[in-house]
Structure formats: C-alpha cells, structure tokens
N, C-alpha and C positions, 0 to 999 in steps of 0.2 A: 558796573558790576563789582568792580573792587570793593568800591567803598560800601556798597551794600551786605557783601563778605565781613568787611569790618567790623562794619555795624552789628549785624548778626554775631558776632563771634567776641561784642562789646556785650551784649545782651546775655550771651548765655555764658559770659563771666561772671556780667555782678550779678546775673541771676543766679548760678551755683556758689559762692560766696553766701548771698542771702539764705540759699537754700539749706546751706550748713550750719547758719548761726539757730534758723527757724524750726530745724529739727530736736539743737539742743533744747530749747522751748518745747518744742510739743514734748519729746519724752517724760519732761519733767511733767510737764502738764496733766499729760494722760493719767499719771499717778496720783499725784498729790492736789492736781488741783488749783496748782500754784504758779501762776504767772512770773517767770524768775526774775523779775528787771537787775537783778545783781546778775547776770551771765555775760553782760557786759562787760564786768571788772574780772570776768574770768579770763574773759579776751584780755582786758589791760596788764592779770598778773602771767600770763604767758608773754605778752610781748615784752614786759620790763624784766624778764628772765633772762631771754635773750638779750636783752639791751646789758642787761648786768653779768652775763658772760661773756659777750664780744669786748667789754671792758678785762676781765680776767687774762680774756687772749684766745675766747674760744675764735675759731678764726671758717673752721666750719658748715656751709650751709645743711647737710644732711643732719650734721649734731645739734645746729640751733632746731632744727624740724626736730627731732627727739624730743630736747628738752624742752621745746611750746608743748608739745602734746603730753607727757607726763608732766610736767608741772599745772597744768593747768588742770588735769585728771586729778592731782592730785589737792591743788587748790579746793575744786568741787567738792571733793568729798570731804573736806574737810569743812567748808561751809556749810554742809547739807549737816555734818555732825553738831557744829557749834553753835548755828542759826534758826537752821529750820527744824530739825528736830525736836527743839521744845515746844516749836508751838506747831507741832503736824496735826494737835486734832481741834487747834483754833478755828474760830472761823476766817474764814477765805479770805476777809480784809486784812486780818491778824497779819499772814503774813505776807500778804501784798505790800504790807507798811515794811515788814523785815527784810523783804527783798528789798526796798526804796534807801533805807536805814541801812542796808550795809553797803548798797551801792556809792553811798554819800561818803562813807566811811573808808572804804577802801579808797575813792580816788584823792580825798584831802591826803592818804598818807603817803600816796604817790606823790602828791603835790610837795608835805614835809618831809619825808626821806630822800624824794628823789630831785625834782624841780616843778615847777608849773610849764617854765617853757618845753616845746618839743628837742627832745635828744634823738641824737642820729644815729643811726644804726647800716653799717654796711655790709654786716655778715652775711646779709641774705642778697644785694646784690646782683650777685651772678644770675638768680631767680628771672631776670627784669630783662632779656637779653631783646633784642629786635632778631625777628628771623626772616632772610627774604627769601621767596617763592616767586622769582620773574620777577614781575612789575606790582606784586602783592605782598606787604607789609605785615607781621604781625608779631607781636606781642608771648614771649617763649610764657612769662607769666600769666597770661589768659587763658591758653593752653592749658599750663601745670594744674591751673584753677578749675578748668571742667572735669580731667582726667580722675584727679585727685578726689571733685567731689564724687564723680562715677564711682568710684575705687570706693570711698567712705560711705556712698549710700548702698550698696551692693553689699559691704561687706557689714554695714548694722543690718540688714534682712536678713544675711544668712546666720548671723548672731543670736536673732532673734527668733528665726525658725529652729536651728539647730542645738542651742546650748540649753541647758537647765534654767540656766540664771534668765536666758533671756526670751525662755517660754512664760518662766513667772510672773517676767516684764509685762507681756501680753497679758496673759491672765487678769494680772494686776490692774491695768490698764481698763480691765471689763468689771473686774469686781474684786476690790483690794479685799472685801471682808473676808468672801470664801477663799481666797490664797492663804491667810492669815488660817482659816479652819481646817483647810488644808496642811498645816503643819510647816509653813515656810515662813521664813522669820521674814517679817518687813523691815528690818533696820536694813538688811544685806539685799532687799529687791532696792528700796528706792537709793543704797549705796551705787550701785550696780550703773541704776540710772542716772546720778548725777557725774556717777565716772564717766559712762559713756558721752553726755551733756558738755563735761569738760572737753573731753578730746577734740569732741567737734569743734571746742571755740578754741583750742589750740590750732589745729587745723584755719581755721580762719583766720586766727592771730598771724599765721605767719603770713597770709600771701598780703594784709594789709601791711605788715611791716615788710614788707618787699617793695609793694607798691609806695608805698609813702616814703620811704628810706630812714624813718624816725619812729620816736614813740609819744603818748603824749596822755597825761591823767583821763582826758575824758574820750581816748580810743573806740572802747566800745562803744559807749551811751548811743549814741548815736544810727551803730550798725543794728543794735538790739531792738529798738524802734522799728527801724524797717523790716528785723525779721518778726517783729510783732504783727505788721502789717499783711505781713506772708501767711501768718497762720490763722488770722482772720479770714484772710481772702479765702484759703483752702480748707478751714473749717479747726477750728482749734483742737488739740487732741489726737486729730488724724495724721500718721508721718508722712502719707504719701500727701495729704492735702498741704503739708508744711514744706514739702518738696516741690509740689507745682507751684504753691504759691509763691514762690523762692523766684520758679524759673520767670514765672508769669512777671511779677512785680518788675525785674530784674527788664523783660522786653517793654513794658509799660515804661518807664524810666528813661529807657534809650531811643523808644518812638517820641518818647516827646522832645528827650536832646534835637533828632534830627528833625521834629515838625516844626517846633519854635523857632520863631523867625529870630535872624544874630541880638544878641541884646536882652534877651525873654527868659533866657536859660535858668535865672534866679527861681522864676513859677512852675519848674519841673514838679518839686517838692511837692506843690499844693496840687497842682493838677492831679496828682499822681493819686492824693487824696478823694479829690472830688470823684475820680473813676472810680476806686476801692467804692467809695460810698453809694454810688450809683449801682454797683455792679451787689451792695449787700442792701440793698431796696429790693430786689428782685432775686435775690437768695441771702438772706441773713445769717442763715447757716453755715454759710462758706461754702464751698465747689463741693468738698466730701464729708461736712459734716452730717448730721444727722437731727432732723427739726424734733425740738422736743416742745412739746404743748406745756407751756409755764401758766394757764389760766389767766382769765380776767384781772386785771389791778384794781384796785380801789383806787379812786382819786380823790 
C-alpha cells in the first residue's frame, strides 16, 4: 500500500509540474496561435537567475521563488516584445521558426556567459526535505509541487474570470479581431498573456532546480516537449485540456516506470509516445478540443 501511495503521489507530481509548463503553452497558444518552443528558455532564464543570485549571496528559498517568478515574467514579456511581435500577423511557420531561433539562441548564451557543464545551486534545497508519516516516506518537494500548482491553477481562473485584462484574454482566445473592434489594445492582451506564460515557467523553474540541485543550458528543452505533449493529448488551446493532459501524461509516465520490467526504464519515453498516439487515433482533437472539419486534401 505504501508504495502505491508513493507512486501515486510520483504521478501527480510530475503530472502537476507538466501541468504548469503546458498551461504556459496553451495561453499563448489560444491567442497567437503560436506554439512557444522558446518557453523552455524561459524556464532556463529563471533558473540561472537564481543560480546567479545564490552566487551574489542570496541565500533565501522564498526570495529565490520571487525572483524565478518575476524574472521570468519579465523575461516573457520581453520576448513576446522583441521576437514575436514583428512577425504576429506572419504566418504560423514564421514564427514557429522564431520560437526554435531564439530557443537556439538563448541556451548557446547560457552556454558563453555561463558554462555548458551543470552548476549547483543549493538555495532552494531546503524545498527537497523527506517527510515521514509512520512507516510512509515522502518527498516535502512533491507536496510543494501539487499544492503550488492547485494554488497557480485556481488562481489563473479567478484571473481570468474576474479581471479586465483577463476577461479580454478569453475573448481573445475566441476571437482576437472583435476584441481589437472592441477597443482593447492587443499589444497589452497578448502582453498580459506572455506575463502570465512566464510566471508559470518560473513556477516550474524552481521545483526543477530543487529537484536536480543544479542548472544547466538545455533545462527546459526538454520539459517543454513533454508539456507539448500535454496539450495535444487535452486538446491544444483548451487550459483545462493543458491541465489534464499535464495530470494524465504525468500518470502515463509513472505506470510505465512501475510496469517495465528492471532494465526497460530507458522505453518510458517511447511508450509513453506510442499511447499519446494511440489515444489521438481515436480523438485527434485532444480530450477538450474541438474537431474542426479542415476538407478534403488533394494529393
């Protein structure tokens, strides 16, 4: 029973981790259209914030959680100004290529200002504590991690239900022209939205740099994949679909750790593929997207 506890509470860790990176994805998404694969390096420039203030001497854990999450806010919006804004009424490859082009870009500069090997980082630490319950083991970080993203997805709903900016978001999300007719500047909705995009990969930046104790150029790449894979599964665009596919993926991943027999564990990855794919044969759309009839192709 323990270890099925475990298990479970491994699941709906990296599943809320994914769930947060796959949200910043959809928001952007819903707007612009724009598959971010640079929100990876948003994750990278939060964590080497903190890695470059526990050098200074911030010494911190609550203060490093601040500055991942506004630096990385502020990263965002800063990309969204320099990168994506020229080419927002490009077409859809345009900047699929400038999310790929500054992701390339940002981590070489990690690589020259900073290093290519992983740097350690102990500010956060404390985050990683073991907590025992009897004869039941568990992880204070996996904890902080579902709590946290509860807290962060609860609190973009009531953002998004309650504020101006983040009714627009929605509006936005169904039809950018009429917001735009309606008299709302679109530089300040899709800022809004890349702010919000960042925070969450701050939020995320930090529990990987808890868990890993280091930093490293290609930090996110990796995690931004999987949450790419989140918001297929749940249907792209949709936030609650970016959320379950988050959770979903997240238990996919850790049934296969415990099916595969010792030795196997390298074919997580792929399996984990082959289901997604399986599972968008029989809804393509994703669990909450919405099937749109594209017509016949020529061939």
């Amino acid at each position: 029973m323990d270890y099925l506890l475990q298990q479970l509470l491994n699941a709906l860790a990296f599943g809320a981790e994914y769930a947060l990176v796959a949200l910043g994805l959809a928001i952007v998404f819903s707007i612009m259209g724009l598959v971010n694969f640079a929100h990876g390096q948003i994750i990278g420039v939060a964590a080497y914030s903190v890695y470059l203030a526990a050098l200074l001497g911030l010494t911190s854990p609550f203060g490093a959680i601040i500055l991942a999450v506004l630096v990385a806010a502020i990263a965002a919006v800063l990309l969204e100004r320099i990168a994506f804004r020229p080419v927002r009424y490009a077409p859809t490859t345009t900047g699929l290529l400038t999310a790929f082009g500054v992701s390339i870009i940002v981590q070489g500069l990690f690589q020259l200002l900073v290093s290519a090997r992983p740097q350690p980082v102990t500010v956060l630490n404390d985050l990683n504590q073991m907590w025992f319950l009897g004869s039941f083991a568990v992880s204070s970080l996996q904890v902080l991690e579902l709590l946290v993203a509860i807290i962060a997805m609860t609190s973009l709903i009531w953002y998004l239900s309650r504020t101006t900016i983040g009714l627009a978001i929605r509006a936005a999300s169904r039809d950018f022209t009429t917001v735009r007719l309606m008299g709302i500047r679109a530089g300040r909705v899709v800022a809004a939205a890349f702010a919000i995009s960042g925070a969450l990969a701050g939020v995320a930046a930090v529990f990987i740099v808890a868990r890993r104790g280091s930093v490293t150029p290609d930090l996110g790449f990796g995690l931004v994949l999987k949450a790419f894979v989140a918001c297929v599964i749940g249907g792209f665009g949709s936030l609650p679909g970016a959320a379950v596919g988050g959770l979903l993926l997240g238990f996919i991943e850790v049934a296969l750790l415990v099916a595969l027999p010792e030795g196997y564990g390298d074919l997580k990855d792929a399996l984990t593929f082959v289901l997604v794919t399986v599972l968008l044969v029989f809804r393509p759309e994703g669990l909450f997207g919405k099937r749109v009839e594209l017509g016949d192709k020529e061939i």
